[in-house]
PAPAPA-847677 format. One record per atom (N, C-alpha, C): residue number from 1; x, y, z; chain. Coordinates in Angstrom, 1 decimal. Example, Ala and Ser with C-alpha at 12.3 -4.5 7.8 and 13.67 -1.06 7.14 Angstrom:
<nodes>
<nr:1&c1:13.2&c2:-5.7&c3:7.8&kette:A> .
<nr:1&c1:12.3&c2:-4.5&c3:7.8&kette:A> .
<nr:1&c1:13.2&c2:-3.3&c3:7.8&kette:A> .
<nr:2&c1:12.8&c2:-2.2&c3:7.1&kette:A> .
<nr:2&c1:13.7&c2:-1.1&c3:7.1&kette:A> .
<nr:2&c1:12.9&c2:0.0&c3:7.9&kette:A> .
</nodes>
This chain:
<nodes>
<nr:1&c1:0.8&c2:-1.2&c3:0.0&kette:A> .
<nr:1&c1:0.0&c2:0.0&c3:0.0&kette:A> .
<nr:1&c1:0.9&c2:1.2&c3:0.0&kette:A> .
<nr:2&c1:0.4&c2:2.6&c3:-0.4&kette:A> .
<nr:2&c1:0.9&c2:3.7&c3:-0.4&kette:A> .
<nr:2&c1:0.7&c2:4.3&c3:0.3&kette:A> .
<nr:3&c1:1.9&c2:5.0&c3:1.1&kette:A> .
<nr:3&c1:1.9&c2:5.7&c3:2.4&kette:A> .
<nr:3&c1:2.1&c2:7.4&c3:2.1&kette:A> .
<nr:4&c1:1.9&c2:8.2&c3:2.8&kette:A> .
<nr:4&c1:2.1&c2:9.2&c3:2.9&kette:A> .
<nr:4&c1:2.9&c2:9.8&c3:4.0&kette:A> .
<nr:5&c1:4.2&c2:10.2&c3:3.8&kette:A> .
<nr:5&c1:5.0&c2:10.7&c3:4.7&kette:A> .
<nr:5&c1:5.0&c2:12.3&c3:4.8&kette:A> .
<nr:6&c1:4.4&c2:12.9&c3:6.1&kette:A> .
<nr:6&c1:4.4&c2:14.1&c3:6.3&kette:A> .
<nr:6&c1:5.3&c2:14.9&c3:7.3&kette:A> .
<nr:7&c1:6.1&c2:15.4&c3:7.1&kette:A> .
<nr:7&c1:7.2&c2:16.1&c3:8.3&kette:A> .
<nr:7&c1:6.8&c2:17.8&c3:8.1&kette:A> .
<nr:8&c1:7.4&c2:17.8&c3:9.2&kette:A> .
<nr:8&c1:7.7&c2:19.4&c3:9.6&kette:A> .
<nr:8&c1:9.1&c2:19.8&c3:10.3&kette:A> .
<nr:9&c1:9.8&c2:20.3&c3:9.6&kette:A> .
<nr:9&c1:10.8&c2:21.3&c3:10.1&kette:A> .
<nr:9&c1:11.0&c2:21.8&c3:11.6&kette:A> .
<nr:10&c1:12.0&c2:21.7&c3:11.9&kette:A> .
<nr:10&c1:12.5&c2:22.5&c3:13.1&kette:A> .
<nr:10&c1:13.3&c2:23.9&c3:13.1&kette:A> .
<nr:11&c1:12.3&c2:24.4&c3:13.8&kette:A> .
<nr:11&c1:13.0&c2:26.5&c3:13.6&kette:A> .
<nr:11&c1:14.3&c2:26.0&c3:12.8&kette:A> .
<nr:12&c1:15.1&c2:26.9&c3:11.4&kette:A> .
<nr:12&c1:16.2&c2:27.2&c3:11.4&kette:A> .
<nr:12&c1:17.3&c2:25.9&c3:11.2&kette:A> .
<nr:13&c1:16.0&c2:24.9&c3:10.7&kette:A> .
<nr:13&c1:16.8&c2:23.6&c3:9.9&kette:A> .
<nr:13&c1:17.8&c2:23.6&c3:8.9&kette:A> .
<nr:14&c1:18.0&c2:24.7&c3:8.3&kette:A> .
<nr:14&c1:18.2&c2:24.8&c3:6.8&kette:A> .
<nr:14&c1:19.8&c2:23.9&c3:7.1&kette:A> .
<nr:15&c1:20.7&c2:24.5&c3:8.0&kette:A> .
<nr:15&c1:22.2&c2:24.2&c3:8.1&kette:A> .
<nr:15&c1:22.1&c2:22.2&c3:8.2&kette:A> .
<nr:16&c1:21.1&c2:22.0&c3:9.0&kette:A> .
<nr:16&c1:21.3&c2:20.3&c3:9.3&kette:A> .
<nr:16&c1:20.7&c2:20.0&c3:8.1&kette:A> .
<nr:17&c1:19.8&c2:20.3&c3:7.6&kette:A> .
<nr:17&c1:18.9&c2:19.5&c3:6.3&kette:A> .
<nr:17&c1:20.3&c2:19.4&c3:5.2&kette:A> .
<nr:18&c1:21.0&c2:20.5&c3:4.8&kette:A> .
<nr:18&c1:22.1&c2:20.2&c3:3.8&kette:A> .
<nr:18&c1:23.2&c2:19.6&c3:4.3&kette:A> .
<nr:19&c1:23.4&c2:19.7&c3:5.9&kette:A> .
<nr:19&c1:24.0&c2:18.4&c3:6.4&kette:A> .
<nr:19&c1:23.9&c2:16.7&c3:6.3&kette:A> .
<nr:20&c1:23.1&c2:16.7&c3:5.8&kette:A> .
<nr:20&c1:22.2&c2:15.5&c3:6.2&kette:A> .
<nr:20&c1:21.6&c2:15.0&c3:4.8&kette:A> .
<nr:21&c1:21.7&c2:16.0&c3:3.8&kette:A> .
<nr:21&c1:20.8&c2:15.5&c3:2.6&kette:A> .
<nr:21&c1:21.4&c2:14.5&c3:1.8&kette:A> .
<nr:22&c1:22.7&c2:14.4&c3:1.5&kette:A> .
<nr:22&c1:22.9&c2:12.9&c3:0.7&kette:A> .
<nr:22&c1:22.5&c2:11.6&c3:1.2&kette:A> .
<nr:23&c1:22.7&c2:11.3&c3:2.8&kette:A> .
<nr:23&c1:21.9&c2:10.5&c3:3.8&kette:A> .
<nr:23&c1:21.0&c2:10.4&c3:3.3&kette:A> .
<nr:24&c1:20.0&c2:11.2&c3:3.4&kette:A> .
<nr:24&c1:18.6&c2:11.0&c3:3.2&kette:A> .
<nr:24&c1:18.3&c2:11.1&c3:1.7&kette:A> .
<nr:25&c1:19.1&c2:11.6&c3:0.9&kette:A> .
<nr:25&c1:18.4&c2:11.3&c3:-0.7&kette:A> .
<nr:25&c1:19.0&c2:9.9&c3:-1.0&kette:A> .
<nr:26&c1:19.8&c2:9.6&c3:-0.3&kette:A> .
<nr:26&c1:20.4&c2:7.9&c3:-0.8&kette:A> .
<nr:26&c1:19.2&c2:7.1&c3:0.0&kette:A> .
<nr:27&c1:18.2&c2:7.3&c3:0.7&kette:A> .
<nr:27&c1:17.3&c2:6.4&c3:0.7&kette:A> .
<nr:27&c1:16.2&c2:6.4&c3:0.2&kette:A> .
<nr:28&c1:15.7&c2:7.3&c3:-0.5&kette:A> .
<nr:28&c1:14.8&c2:7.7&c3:-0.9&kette:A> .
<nr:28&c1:15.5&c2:7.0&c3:-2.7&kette:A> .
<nr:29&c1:16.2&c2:7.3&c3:-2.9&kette:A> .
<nr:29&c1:16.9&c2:6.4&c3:-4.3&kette:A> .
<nr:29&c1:16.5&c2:5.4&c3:-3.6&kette:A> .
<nr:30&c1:17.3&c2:4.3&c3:-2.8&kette:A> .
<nr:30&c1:16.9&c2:3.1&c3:-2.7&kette:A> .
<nr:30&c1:15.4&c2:2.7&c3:-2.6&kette:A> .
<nr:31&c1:14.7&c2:3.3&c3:-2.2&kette:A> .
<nr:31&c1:13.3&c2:3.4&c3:-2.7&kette:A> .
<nr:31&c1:12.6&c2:3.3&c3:-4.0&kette:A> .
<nr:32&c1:13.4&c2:4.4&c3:-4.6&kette:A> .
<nr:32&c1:12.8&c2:4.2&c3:-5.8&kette:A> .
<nr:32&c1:13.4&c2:3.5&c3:-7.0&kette:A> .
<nr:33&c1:14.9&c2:3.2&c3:-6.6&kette:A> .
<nr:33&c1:15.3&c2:2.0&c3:-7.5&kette:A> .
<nr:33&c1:14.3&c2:0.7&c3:-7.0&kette:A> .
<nr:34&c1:14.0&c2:0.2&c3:-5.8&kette:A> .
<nr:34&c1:13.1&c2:-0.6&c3:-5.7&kette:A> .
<nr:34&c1:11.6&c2:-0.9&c3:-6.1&kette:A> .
<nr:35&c1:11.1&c2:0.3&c3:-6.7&kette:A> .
<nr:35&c1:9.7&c2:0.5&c3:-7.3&kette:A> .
<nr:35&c1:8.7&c2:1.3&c3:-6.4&kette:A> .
<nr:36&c1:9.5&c2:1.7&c3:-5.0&kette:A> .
<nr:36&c1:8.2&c2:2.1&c3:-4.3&kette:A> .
<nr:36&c1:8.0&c2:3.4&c3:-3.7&kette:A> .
<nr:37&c1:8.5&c2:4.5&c3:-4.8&kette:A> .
<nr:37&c1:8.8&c2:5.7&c3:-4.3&kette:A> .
<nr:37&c1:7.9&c2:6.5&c3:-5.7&kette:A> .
<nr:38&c1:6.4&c2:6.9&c3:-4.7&kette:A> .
<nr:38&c1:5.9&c2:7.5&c3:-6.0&kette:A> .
<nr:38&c1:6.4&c2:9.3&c3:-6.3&kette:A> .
<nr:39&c1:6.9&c2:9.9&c3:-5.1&kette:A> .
<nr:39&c1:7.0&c2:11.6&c3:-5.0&kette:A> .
<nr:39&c1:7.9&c2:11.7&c3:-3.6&kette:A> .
<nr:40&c1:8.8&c2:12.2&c3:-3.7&kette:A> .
<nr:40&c1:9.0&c2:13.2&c3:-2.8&kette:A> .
<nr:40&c1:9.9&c2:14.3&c3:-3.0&kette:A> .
<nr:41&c1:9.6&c2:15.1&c3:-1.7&kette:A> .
<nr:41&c1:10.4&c2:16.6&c3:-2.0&kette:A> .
<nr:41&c1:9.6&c2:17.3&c3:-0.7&kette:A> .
<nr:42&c1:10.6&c2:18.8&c3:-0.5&kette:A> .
<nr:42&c1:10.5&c2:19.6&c3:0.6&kette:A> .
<nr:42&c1:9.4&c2:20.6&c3:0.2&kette:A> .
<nr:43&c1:9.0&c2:21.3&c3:0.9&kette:A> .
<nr:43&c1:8.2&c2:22.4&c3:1.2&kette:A> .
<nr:43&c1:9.0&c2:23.7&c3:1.6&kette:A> .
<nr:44&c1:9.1&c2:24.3&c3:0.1&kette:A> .
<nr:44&c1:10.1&c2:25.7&c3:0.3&kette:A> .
<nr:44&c1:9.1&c2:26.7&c3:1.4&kette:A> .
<nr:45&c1:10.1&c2:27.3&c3:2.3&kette:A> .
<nr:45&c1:9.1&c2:28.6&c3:3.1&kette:A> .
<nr:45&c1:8.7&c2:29.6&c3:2.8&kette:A> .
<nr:46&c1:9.1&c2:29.8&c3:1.3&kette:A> .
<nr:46&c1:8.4&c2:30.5&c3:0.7&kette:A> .
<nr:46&c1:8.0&c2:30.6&c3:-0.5&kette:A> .
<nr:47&c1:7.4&c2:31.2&c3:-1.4&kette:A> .
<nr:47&c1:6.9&c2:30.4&c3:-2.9&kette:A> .
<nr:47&c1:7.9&c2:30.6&c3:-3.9&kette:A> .
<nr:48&c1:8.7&c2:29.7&c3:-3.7&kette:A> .
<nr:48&c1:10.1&c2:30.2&c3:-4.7&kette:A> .
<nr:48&c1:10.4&c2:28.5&c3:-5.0&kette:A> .
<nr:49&c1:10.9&c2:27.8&c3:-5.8&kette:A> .
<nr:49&c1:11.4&c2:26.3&c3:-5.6&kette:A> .
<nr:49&c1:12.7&c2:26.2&c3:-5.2&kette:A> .
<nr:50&c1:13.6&c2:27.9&c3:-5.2&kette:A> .
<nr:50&c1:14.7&c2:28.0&c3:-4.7&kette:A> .
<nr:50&c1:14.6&c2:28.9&c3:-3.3&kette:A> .
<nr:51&c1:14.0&c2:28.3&c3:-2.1&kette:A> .
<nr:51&c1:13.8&c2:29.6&c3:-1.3&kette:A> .
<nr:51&c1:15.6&c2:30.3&c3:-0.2&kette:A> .
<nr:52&c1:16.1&c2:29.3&c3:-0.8&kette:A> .
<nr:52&c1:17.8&c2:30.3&c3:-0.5&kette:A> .
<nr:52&c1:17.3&c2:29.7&c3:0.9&kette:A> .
<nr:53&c1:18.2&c2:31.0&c3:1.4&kette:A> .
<nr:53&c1:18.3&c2:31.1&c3:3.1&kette:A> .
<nr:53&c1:16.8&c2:30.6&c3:3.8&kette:A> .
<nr:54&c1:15.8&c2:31.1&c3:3.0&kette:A> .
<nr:54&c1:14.3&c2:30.7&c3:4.2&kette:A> .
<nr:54&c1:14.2&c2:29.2&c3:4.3&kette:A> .
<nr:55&c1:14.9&c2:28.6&c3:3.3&kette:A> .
<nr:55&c1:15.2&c2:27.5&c3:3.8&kette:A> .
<nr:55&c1:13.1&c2:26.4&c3:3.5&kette:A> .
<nr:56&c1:13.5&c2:25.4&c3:4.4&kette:A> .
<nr:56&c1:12.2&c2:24.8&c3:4.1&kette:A> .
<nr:56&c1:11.5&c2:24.4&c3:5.7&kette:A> .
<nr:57&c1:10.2&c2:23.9&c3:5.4&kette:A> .
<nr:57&c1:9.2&c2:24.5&c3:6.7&kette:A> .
<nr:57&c1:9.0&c2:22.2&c3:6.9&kette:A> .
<nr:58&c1:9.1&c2:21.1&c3:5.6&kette:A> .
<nr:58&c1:9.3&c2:19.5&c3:6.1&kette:A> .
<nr:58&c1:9.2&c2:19.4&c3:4.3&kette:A> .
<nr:59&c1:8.2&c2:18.1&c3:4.1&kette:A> .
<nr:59&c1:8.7&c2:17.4&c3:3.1&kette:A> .
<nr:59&c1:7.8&c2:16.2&c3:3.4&kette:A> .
<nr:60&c1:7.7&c2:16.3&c3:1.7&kette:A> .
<nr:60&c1:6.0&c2:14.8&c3:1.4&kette:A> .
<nr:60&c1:6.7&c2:13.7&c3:1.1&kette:A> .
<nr:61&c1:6.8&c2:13.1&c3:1.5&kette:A> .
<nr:61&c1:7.5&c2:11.5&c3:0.6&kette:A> .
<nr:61&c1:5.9&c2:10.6&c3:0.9&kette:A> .
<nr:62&c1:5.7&c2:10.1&c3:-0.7&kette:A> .
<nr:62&c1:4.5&c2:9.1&c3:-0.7&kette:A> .
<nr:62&c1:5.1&c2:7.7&c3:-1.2&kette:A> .
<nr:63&c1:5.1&c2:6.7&c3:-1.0&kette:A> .
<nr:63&c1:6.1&c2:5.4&c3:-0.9&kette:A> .
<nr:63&c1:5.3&c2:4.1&c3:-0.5&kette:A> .
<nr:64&c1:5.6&c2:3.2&c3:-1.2&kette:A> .
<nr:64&c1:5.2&c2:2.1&c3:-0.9&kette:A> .
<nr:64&c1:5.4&c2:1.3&c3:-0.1&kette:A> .
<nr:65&c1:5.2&c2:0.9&c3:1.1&kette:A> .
<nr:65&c1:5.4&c2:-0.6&c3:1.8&kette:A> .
<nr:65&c1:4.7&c2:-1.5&c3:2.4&kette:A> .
<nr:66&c1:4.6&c2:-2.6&c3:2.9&kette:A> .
<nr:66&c1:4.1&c2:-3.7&c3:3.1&kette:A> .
<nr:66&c1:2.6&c2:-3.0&c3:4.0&kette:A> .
<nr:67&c1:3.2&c2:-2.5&c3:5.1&kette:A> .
<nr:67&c1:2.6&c2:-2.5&c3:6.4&kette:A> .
<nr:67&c1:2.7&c2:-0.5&c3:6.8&kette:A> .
<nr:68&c1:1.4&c2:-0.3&c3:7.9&kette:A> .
<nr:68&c1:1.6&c2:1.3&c3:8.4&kette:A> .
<nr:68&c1:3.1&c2:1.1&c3:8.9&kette:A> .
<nr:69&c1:3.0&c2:-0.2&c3:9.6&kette:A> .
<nr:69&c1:4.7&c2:-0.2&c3:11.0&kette:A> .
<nr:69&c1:5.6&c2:-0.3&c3:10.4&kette:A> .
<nr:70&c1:6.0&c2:-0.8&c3:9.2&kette:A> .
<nr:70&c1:6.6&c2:-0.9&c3:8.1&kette:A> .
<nr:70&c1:7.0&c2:0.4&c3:7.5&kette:A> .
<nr:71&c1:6.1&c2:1.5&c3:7.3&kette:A> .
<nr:71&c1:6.1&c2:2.6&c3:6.4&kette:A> .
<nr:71&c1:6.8&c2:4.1&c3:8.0&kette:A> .
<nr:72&c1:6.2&c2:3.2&c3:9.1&kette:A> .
<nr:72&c1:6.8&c2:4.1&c3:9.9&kette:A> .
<nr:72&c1:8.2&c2:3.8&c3:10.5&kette:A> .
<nr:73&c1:8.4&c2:2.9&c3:10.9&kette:A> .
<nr:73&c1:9.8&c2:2.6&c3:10.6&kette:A> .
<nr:73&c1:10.8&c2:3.4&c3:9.9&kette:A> .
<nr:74&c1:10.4&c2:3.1&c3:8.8&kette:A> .
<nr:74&c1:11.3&c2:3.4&c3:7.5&kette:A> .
<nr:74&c1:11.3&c2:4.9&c3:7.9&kette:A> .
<nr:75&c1:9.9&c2:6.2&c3:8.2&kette:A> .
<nr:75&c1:10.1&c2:6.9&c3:8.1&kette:A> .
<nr:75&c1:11.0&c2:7.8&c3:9.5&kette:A> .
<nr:76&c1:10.5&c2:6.9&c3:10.6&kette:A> .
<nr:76&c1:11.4&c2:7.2&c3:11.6&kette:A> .
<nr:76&c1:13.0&c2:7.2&c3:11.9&kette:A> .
<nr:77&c1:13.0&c2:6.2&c3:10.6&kette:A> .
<nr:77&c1:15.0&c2:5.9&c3:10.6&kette:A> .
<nr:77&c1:15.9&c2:6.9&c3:9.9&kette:A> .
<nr:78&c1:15.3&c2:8.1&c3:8.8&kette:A> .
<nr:78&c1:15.5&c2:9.2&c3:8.0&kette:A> .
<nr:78&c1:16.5&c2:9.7&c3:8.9&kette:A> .
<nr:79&c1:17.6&c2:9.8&c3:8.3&kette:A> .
<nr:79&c1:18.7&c2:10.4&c3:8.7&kette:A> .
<nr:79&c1:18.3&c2:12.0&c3:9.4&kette:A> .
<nr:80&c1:17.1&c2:12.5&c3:8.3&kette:A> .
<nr:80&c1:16.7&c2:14.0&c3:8.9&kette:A> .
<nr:80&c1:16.1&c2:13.9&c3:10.3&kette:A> .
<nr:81&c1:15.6&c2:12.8&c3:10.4&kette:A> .
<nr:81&c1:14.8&c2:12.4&c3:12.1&kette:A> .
<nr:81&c1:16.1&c2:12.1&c3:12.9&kette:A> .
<nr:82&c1:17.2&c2:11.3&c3:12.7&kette:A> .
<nr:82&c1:18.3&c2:11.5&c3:14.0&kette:A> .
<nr:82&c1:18.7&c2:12.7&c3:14.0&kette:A> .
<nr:83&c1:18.9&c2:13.7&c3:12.7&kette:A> .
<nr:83&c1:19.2&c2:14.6&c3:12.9&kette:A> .
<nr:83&c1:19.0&c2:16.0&c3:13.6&kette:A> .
<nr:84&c1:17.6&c2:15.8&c3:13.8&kette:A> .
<nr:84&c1:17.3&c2:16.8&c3:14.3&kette:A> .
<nr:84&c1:16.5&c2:18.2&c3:13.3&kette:A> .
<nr:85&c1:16.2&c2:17.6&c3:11.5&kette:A> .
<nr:85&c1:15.9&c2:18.4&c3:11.1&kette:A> .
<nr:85&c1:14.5&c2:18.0&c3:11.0&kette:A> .
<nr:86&c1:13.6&c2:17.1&c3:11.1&kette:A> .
<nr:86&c1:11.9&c2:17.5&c3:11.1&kette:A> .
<nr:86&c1:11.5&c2:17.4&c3:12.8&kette:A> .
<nr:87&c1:11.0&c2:18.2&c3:13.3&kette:A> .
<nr:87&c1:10.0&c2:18.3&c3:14.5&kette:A> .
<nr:87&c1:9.1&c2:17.3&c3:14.6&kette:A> .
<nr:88&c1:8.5&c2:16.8&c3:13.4&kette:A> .
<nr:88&c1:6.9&c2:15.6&c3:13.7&kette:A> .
<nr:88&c1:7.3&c2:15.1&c3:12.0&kette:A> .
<nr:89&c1:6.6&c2:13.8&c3:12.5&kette:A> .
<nr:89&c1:6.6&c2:13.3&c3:11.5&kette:A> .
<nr:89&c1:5.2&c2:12.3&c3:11.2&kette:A> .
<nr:90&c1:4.5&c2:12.5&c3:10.6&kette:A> .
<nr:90&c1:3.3&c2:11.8&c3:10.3&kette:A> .
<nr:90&c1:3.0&c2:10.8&c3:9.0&kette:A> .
<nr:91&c1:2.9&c2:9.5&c3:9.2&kette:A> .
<nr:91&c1:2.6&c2:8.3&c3:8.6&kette:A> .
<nr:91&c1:1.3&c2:8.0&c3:8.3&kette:A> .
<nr:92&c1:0.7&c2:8.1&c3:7.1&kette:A> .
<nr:92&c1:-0.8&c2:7.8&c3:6.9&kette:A> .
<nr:92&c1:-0.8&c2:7.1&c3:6.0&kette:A> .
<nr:93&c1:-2.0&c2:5.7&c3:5.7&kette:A> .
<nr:93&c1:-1.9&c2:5.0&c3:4.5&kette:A> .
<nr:93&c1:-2.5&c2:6.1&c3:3.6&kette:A> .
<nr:94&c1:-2.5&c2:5.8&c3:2.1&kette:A> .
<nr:94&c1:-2.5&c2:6.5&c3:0.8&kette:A> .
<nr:94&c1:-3.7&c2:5.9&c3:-0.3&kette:A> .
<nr:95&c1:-3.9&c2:6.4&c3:-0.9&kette:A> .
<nr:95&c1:-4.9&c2:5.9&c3:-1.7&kette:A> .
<nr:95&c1:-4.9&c2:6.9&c3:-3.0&kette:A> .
<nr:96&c1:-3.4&c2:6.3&c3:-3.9&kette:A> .
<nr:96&c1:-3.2&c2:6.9&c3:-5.1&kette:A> .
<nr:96&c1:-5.1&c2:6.6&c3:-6.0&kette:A> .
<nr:97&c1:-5.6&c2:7.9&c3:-6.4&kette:A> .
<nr:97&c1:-6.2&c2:7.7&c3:-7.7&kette:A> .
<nr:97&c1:-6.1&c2:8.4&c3:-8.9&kette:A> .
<nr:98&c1:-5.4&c2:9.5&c3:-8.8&kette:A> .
<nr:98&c1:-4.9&c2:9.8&c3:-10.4&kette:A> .
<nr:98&c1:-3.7&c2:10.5&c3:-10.3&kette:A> .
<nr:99&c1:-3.4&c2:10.5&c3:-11.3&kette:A> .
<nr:99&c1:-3.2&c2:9.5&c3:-12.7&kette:A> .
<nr:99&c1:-3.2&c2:8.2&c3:-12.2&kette:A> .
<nr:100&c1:-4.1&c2:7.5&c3:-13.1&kette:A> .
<nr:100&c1:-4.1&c2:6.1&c3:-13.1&kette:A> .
<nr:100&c1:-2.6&c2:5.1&c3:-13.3&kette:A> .
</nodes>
C-alpha cells in the first residue's frame, strides 16, 4: 500500500537539512530504485522552488510498503529524524487515484 510521509521542520533547519541531505536522498533512491517511491520533496518557506536562506518548513515522501509499522519505521529511521531536522513526522496510508 501507499503511504504518505508528512514532516515538519524544526526553527532554522536549513544548516542540518544540507547536512544530512545525501543520507537521506540515498534512501529515498533506494526506494525508488526498488519501485516504491511515487514523490518526494521539501516544502520551500516561501513560494520560490529556490527559497535560498528561508530555507524549508518538512517534506511529502508518498512510498510504498508492506505495512503502516513498516512505512513508519522506515520513516522514523531518515537520517533527517536522527538529525534533528523534522520536529513531527506523520505516517498515513495512501490511496493513489490519479493519474491512473
Amino acid at each position: 500500500m501507499w503511504y504518505a510521509i508528512v514532516t515538519e521542520d524544526t526553527p532554522n533547519s536549513l544548516e542540518k537539512r544540507l547536512a544530512n541531505r545525501p543520507a537521506h536522498l540515498a534512501r529515498l533512491t533506494a526506494l525508488y530504485e526498488a519501485g516504491q517511491l511515487l514523490l518526494a520533496g521539501p516544502f520551500p518557506a516561501i513560494d520560490s522552488a529556490d527559497p535560498g536562506p528561508a530555507g524549508f518548513t518538512g517534506s511529502l515522501i508518498v512510498a510504498e510498503f508492506n505495512t503502516l509499522a513498516e512505512a513508519e519505521a522506515w520513516a522514523n529511521a531518515d537520517p533527517f529524524v536522527i538529525a534533528g531536522v523534522y520536529a513531527s513526522v506523520s505516517v498515513k496510508p495512501f490511496r493513489k487515484t490519479l493519474p491512473a
